[in-house]
ZAMARGU-4260 file (C-alpha; in steps of 0.2 Angstrom, whole numbers, plus 5000, padded with zeros to 4 digits):
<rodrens>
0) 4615/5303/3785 | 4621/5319/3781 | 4625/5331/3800 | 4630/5351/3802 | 4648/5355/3803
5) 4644/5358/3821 | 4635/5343/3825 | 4655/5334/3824 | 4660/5328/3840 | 4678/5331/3844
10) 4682/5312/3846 | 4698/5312/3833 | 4713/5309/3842 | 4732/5304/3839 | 4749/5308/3829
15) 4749/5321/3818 | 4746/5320/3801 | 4756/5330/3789 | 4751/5335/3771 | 4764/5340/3756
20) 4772/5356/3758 | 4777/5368/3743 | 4795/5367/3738 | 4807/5381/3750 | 4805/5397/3737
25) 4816/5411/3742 | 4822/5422/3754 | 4812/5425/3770 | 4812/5441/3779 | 4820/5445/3794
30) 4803/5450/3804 | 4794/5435/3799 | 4810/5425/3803 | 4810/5430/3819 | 4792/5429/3821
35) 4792/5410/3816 | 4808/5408/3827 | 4798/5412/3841 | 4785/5401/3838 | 4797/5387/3836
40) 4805/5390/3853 | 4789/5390/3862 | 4783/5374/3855 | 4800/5363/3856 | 4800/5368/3876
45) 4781/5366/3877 | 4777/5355/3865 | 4772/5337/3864 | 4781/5324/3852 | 4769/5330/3838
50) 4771/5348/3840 | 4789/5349/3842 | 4790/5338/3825 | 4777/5351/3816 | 4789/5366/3823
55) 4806/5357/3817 | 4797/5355/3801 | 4792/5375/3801 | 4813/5380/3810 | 4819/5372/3792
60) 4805/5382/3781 | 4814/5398/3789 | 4833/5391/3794 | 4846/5402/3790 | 4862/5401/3798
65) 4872/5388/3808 | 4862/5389/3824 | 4845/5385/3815 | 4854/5370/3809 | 4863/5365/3826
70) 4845/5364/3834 | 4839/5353/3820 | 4855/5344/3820 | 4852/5341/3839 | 4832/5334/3841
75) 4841/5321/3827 | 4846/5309/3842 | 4827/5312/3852 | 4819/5298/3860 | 4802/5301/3851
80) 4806/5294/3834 | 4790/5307/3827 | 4802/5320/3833 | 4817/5313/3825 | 4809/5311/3808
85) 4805/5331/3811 | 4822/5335/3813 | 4826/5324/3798 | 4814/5334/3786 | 4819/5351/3794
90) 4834/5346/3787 | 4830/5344/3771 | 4819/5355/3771 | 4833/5368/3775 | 4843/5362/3760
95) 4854/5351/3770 | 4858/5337/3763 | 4863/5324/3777 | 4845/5327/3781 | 4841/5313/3767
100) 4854/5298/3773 | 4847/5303/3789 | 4828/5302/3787 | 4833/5284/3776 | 4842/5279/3792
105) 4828/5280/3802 | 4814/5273/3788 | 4823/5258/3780 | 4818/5247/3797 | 4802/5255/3799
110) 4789/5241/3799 | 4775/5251/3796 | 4783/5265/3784 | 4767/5265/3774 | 4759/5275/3788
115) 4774/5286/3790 | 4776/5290/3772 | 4757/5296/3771 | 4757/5304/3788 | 4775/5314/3790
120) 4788/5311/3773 | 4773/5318/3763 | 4779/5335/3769 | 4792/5336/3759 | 4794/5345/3742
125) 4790/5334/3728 | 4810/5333/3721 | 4816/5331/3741 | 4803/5318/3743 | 4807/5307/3726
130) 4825/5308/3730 | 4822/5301/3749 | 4810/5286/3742 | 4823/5283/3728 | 4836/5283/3739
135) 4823/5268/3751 | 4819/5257/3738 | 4839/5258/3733 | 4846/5256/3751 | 4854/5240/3752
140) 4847/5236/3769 | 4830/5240/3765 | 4818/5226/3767 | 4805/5217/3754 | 4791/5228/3764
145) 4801/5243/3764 | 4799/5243/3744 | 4781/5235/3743 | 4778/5252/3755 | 4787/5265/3746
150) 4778/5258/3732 | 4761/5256/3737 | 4762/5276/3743 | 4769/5282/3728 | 4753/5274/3718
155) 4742/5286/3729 | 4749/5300/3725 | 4750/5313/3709 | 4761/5322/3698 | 4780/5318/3696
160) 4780/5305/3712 | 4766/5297/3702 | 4777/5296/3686 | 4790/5288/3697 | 4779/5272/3700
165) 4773/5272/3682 | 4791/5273/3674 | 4796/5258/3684 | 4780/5247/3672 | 4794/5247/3660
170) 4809/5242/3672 | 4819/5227/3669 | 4820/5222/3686 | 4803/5211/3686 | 4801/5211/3706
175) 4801/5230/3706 | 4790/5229/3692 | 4778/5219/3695 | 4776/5229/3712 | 4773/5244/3704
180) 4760/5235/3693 | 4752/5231/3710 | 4751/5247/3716 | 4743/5255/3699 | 4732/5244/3700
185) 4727/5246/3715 | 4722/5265/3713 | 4717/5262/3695 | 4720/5280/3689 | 4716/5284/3670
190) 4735/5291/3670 | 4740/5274/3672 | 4734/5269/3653 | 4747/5282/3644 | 4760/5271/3654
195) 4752/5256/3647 | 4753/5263/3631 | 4771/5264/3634 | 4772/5244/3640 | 4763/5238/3622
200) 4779/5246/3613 | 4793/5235/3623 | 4798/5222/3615 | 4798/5211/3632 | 4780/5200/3630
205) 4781/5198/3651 | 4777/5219/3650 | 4766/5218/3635 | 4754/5206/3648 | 4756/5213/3663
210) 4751/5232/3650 | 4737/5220/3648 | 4736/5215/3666 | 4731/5233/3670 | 4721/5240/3656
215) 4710/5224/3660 | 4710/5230/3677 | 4705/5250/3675 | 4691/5241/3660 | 4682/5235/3675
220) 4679/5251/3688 | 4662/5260/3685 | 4665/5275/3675 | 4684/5269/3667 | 4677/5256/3658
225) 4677/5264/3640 | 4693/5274/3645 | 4704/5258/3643 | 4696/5254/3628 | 4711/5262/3615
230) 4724/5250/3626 | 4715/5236/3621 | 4713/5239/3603 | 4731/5242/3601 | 4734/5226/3611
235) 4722/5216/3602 | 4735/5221/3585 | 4751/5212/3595 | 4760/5198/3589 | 4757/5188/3604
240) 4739/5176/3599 | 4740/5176/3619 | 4738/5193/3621 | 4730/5197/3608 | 4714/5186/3613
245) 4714/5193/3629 | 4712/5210/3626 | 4700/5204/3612 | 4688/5194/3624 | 4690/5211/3635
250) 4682/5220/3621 | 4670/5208/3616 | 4664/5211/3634 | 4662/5229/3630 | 4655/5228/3614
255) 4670/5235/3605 | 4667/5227/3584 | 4689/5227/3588 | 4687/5213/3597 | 4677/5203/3586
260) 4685/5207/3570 | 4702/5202/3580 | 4694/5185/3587 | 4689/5180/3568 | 4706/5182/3561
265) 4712/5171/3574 | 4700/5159/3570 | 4700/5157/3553 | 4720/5157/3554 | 4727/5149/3569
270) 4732/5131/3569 | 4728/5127/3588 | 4710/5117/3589 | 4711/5123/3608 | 4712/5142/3603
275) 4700/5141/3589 | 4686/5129/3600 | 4689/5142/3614 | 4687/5157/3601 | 4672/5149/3594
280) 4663/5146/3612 | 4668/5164/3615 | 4659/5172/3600 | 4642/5160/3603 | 4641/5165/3621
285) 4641/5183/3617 | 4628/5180/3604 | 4640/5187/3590 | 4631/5187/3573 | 4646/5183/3559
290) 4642/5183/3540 | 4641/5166/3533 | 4652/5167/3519 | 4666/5171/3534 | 4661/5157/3545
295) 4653/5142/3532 | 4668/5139/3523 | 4677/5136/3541 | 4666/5124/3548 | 4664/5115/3532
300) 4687/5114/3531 | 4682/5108/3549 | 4670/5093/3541 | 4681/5090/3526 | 4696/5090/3538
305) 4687/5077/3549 | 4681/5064/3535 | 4700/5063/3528 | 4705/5057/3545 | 4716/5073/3549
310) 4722/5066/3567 | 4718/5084/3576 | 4702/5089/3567 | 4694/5073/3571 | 4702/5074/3588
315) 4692/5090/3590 | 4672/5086/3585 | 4669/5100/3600 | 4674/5113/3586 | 4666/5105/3571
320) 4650/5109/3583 | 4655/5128/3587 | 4657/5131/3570 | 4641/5124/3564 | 4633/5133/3577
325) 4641/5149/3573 | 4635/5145/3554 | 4618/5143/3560 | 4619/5159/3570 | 4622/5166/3553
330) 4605/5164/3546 | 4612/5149/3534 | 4595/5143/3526 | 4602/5127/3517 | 4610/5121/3535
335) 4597/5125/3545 | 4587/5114/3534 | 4600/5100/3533 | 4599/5100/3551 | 4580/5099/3552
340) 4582/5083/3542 | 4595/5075/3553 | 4583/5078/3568 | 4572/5067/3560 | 4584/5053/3559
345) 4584/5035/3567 | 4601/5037/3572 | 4602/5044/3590 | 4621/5054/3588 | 4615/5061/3571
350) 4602/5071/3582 | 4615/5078/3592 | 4622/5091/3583 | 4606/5098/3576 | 4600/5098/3595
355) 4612/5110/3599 | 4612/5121/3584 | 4596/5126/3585 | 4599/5135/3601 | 4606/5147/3585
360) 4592/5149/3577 | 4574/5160/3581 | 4565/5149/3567 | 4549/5144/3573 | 4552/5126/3567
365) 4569/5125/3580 | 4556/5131/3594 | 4545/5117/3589 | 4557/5103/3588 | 4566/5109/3604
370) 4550/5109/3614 | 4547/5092/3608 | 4563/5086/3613 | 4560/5093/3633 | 4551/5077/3634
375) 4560/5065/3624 | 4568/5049/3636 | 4586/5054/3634 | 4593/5065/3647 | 4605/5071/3633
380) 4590/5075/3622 | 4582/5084/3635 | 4596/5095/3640 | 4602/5099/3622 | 4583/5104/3622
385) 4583/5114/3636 | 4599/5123/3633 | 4594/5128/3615 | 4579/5136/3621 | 4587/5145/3633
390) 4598/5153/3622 | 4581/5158/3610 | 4574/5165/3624 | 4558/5166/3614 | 4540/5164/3621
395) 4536/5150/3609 | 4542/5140/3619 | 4535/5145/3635 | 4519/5131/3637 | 4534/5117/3633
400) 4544/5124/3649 | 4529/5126/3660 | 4525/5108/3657 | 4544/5103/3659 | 4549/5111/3674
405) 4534/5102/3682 | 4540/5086/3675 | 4558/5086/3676 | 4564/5076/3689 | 4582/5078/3683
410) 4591/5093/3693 | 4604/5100/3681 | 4590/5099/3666 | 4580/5106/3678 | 4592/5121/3681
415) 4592/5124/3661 | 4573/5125/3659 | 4572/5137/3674 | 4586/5147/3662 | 4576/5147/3649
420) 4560/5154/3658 | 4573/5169/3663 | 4579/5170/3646 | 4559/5172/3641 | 4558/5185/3654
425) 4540/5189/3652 | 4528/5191/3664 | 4520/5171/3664 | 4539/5165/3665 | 4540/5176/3682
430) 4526/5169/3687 | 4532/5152/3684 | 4548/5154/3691 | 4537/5161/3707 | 4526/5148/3708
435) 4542/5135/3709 | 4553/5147/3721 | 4548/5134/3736 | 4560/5124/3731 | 4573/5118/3747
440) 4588/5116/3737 | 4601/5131/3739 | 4607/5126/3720 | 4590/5127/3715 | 4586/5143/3721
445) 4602/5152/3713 | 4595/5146/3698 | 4581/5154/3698 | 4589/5172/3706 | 4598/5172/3691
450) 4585/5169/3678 | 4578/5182/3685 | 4592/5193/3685 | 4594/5191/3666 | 4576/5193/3663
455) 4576/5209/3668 | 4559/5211/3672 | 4557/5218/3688 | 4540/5205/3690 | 4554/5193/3696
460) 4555/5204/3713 | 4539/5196/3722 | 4551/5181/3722 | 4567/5188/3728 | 4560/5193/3741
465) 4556/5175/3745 | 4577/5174/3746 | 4582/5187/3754 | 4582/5181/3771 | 4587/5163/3766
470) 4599/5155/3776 | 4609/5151/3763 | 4622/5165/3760 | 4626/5163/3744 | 4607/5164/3740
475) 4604/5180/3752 | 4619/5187/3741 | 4612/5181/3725 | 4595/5190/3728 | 4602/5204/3735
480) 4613/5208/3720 | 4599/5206/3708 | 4587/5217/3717 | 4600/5228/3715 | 4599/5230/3697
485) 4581/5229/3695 | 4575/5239/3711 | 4590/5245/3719 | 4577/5253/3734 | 4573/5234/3737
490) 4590/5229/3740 | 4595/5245/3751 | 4582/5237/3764 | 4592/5221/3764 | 4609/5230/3770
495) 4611/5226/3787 | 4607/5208/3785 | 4615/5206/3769 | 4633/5214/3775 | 4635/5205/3791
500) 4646/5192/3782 | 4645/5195/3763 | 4658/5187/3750 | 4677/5189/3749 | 4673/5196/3734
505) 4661/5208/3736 | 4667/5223/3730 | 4669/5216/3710 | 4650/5214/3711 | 4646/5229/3717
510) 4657/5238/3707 | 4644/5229/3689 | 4632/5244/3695 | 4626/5258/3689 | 4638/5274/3696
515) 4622/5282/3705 | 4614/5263/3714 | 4633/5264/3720 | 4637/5279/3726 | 4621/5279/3736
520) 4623/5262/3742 | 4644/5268/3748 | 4636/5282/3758 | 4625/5267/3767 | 4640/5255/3769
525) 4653/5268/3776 | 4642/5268/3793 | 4643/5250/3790 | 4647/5240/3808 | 4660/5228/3798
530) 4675/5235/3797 | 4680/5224/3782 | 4666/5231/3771 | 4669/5249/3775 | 4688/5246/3772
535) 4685/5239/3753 | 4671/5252/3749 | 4685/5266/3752 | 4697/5256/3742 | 4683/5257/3728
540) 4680/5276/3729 | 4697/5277/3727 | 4698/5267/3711 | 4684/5275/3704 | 4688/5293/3709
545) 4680/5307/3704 | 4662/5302/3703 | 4665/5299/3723 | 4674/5312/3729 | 4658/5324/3734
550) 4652/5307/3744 | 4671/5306/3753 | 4669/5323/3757 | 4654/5322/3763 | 4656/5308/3774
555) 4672/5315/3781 | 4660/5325/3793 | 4646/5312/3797 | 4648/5308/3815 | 4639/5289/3811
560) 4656/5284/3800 | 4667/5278/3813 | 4684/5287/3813 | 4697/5276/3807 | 4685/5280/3790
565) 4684/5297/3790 | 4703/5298/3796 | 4707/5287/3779 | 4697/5296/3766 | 4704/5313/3775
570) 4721/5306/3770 | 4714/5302/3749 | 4706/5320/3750 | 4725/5326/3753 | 4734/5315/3744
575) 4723/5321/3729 | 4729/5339/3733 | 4710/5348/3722 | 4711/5366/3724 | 4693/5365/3724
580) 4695/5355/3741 | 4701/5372/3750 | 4686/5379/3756 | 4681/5362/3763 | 4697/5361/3772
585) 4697/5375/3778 | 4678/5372/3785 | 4687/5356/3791 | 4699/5368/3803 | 4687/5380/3808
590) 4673/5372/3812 | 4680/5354/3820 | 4693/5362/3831 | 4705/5348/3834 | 4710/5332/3830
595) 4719/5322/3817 | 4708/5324/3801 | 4709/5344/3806 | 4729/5344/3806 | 4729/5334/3790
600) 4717/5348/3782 | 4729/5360/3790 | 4745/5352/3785 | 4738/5351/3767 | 4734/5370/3766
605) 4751/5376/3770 | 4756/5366/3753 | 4743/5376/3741 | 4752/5393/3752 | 4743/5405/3743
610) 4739/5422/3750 | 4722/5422/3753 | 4727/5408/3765 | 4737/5418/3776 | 4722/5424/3788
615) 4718/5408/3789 | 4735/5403/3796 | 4735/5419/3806 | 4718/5414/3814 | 4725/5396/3819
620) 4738/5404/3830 | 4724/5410/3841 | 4717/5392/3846 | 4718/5384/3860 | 4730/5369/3851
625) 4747/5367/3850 | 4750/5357/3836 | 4738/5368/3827 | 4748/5383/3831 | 4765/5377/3825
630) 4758/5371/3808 | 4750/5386/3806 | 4768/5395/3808 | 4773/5383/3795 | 4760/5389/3784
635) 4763/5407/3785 | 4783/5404/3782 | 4776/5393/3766 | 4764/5408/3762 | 4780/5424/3763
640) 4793/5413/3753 | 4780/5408/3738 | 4776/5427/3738 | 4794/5433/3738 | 4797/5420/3726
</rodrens>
């Protein structure tokens, strides 16, 4: 995928694309004044719309007097609003402060301000540019999508215009912050957390869950996951139960003992059934282990609680089950034997609970019984059965699922025997689930991807492949996403079929893979024919950063990522402003020769200024491109005043 520099073809055309500039510095000389001056004049007769914005931009980095300021003054009232918006930040640029009321003029009605806030206010000096967004999301006249905008942009971008989006978490206006959350979220930046620190001190319960909101959201992108982490033990210690369990659950997920210890002292002390059942189900499917003297007493309350008539204990025999369950999970001896007896009884409901407990226990004796019951007459029976010895997952049971999954006749039981087979995960369960993969039903088939997904076992590919071009989407998906994670070269074959039309929600179960499987499986879909998949793969490098900035610089360059791409992840390379990004940029400039992702490069240049830069600069005056030429004046203005600052 990857091409030479010289193998771009210059296809990249439109407005210019400006980058941050450095804040104005000190005095400029007279010569270079004068020198810039020229340049300036040249390009506002000459010039197109573009280029006459780019050398108002550079007139206000060298203004200096009442006549620089008159010919800003002047291009205010253009017919080309890009050069109108280059007067305005001339102005401001030139320390004039009717520049700002100006430039919020000519924004507050912009329908598509996002663009120009990325593309042309991004010039400005960081303290000019917070004042000028300050100023949009306070104007009066400013529209709903005027503030969502300003918003969105400021989340994209570092430093103290970052801070600005990130104070808001805490603001008491609940509109402006609940679309600020949505813009942190949306670029799910590690920084983002010590503002989420900040939201689990406020004494408002709506900003402690929406702090909860977004460390939830950064716990889920590859690579972020453990950095989130700290939020959620100190949520899991708030007084809200509400919040408290969410962030609990959270880290129950990542294997944090924070969570568990949390969920148990909810447990044991909360009042509401609900909570407790849900806590209870919560702790079983995660296959959490408590120590019985914490969990027998509990489920025996719950029993005591039930045969004195307690109206919600016996309203509740869903937690009475949980609780012996999770007592059984224990490794209780005298229960698990108790509940041997009652499997032995005459009386059908006395079988029940038993039949469902032993799913929590490895003894050879539950593996025994339970394989029995796959055959007994009651559908009940046999799914109790069949889910119990899914969730032993041993291969004691394996002849007793063979035999059922040949005589079931029932489809959901048949699902949960297919389960256990994946829970098993040895190779003679992979044959099984092989030799059943003819099955027609799309339901049916799904089952049997994912047993072989949490098997593991990488046997289960000879059936996938089965799937993968099933007409059934969800299936194809299915497969595809589970070759992924056991033979990621597997599922790299399925990528043109597979991406035509995936899910909505694609990009969450991509993002359950392994950094690596993902960034090479990016650098595929970037080249991608659907433009819906290449956008939400961008917005994914973006939340997960730095482990995907070599591919976004890469793929900047390759001629087989359509345009509208590379022109997008240009914009993030800037808008991360990495010094380490120089010397690609200015590769980007030299070797591309025009276009719009050169002039952004160019544009972000002139904000790092620093002298070693100034040849480079110099060197752009020689091309044979306008626009070029006049940012390059700006440059070397932004180059003297740092210097003489």
């Amino acid at each position: 995928m990857k091409q030479m520099f010289t193998a771009m073809v210059a296809v990249l055309t439109g407005a210019a694309l400006l980058a941050v500039a450095p804040p104005v510095s000190a005095e400029i000389s007279d010569d270079l004044r004068k020198e810039i001056d020229g340049y300036v004049e040249k390009h506002l007769a000459e010039g197109d719309a573009d280029t006459k914005a780019a050398a108002l931009v550079a007139l206000g980095r060298v203004a200096d007097g009442d006549e620089d300021i008159k010919t800003l003054e002047e291009y205010k009232s253009a017919d080309d609003g890009r050069v109108r918006l280059g007067a305005g930040l001339g102005l401001i640029i030139a320390g004039e402060d009717e520049g700002e009321s100006f430039l919020v003029g000519e924004l507050v009605d912009q329908s598509g301000l996002y663009g120009i806030l990325r593309s042309q206010i991004t010039i400005l000096p960081d303290d000019k540019e917070a004042s000028l967004l300050e100023s949009l999301l306070e104007s009066e006249t400013a529209k709903d999508s005027v503030r969502r905008d300003v918003l969105r942009y400021l989340g994209e971008q570092t430093g103290p215009l970052y801070t600005m989006v990130t104070d808001m978490l805490t603001s008491s206006d609940s509109a402006r912050r609940k679309a600020a959350l949505n813009a942190v979220k949306a670029t799910a930046r590690i920084e983002a957390l010590d503002a989420a620190s900040e939201m689990l001190d406020s004494s408002n319960t709506d900003i402690q869950s929406e702090c909860l909101e977004l460390a939830l959201s950064i716990s889920r992108i590859p690579g972020k996951r453990s950095d989130a982490q700290d939020v959620l033990e100190t949520a899991v210690d708030v007084e809200s139960d509400e919040i408290a369990i969410k962030a609990a659950y959270r880290l129950l997920d990542l294997q944090n003992k924070a969570g568990v210890d949390r969920l148990v002292q909810i447990l044991k002390n909360s009042d509401d059934v609900k909570t407790r059942l849900e806590i209870a189900d919560t702790l079983l499917e995660h296959g959490v282990t408590l120590q019985t003297d914490v969990v027998k007493p509990m489920w025996k309350a719950a029993k005591k609680a039930k045969k004195k008539d307690d109206e919600e204990a016996a309203a509740s025999p869903e937690l009475q089950q949980a609780l012996l369950e999770l007592t059984v999970a224990s490794g209780d001896s005298d229960v698990f034997k108790q509940l041997v007896k009652d499997f032995g009884s005459t009386t059908f409901s006395d079988r029940i609970p038993p039949s469902k407990a032993f799913g929590y226990s490895e003894k050879p004796k539950a593996i025994e019984l339970l394989s029995k019951a796959l055959f007994e007459g009651s559908e009940e029976m046999r799914m109790n059965a069949a889910r119990s010895l899914k969730q032993i997952g041993q291969p004691g049971a394996l002849d007793a699922l063979k035999r059922s999954i040949r005589q079931e006749r029932v489809p959901d039981i048949k699902k949960e025997v297919i389960a256990a087979l994946g829970t098993i995960g040895n190779d003679d369960a992979m044959r099984t689930l092989q030799f059943n993969s003819t099955v027609r039903q799309p339901d049916m088939k799904i089952a049997i991807i994912d047993a072989i997904r949490e098997s593991g076992n990488s046997k289960g590919m000879e059936t996938l492949r089965m799937f993968f071009s099933a007409r059934n989407t969800e299936v194809q998906w299915r497969a595809f996403m589970t070759a992924m994670h056991l033979e990621p070269g597997a599922g790299m074959d399925q990528i043109d079929q597979v991406f035509r039309d995936p899910p909505q929600n694609f990009i969450s179960d991509l993002e359950e893979l392994e950094i690596a499987t993902l960034r090479d499986l990016y650098e595929e879909l970037l080249s991608s024919d659907n433009g819906r998949v290449r956008r939400q793969v961008v917005d994914s490098m973006v939340r997960i950063g730095e482990p995907m900035m070599s591919l976004l610089r890469n793929s900047i360059v390759e001629v087989s990522v359509p345009t509208e791409t590379r022109r997008e992840m240009m914009m993030i390379l800037s808008e991360h402003k990495r010094k380490q990004d120089v010397s690609f940029m200015e590769r980007l400039v030299r070797d591309l020769g025009q276009g719009e992702i050169v002039v952004r490069a160019a544009w972000t240049l002139t904000e790092i200024a620093t002298p070693d830069l100034e040849a480079s600069f110099r060197g752009w005056l020689g091309r044979d491109n306008a626009l070029l030429n006049a940012v390059a004046s700006y440059g070397i203005a932004s180059v003297k005043a740092n210097q003489e600052g």
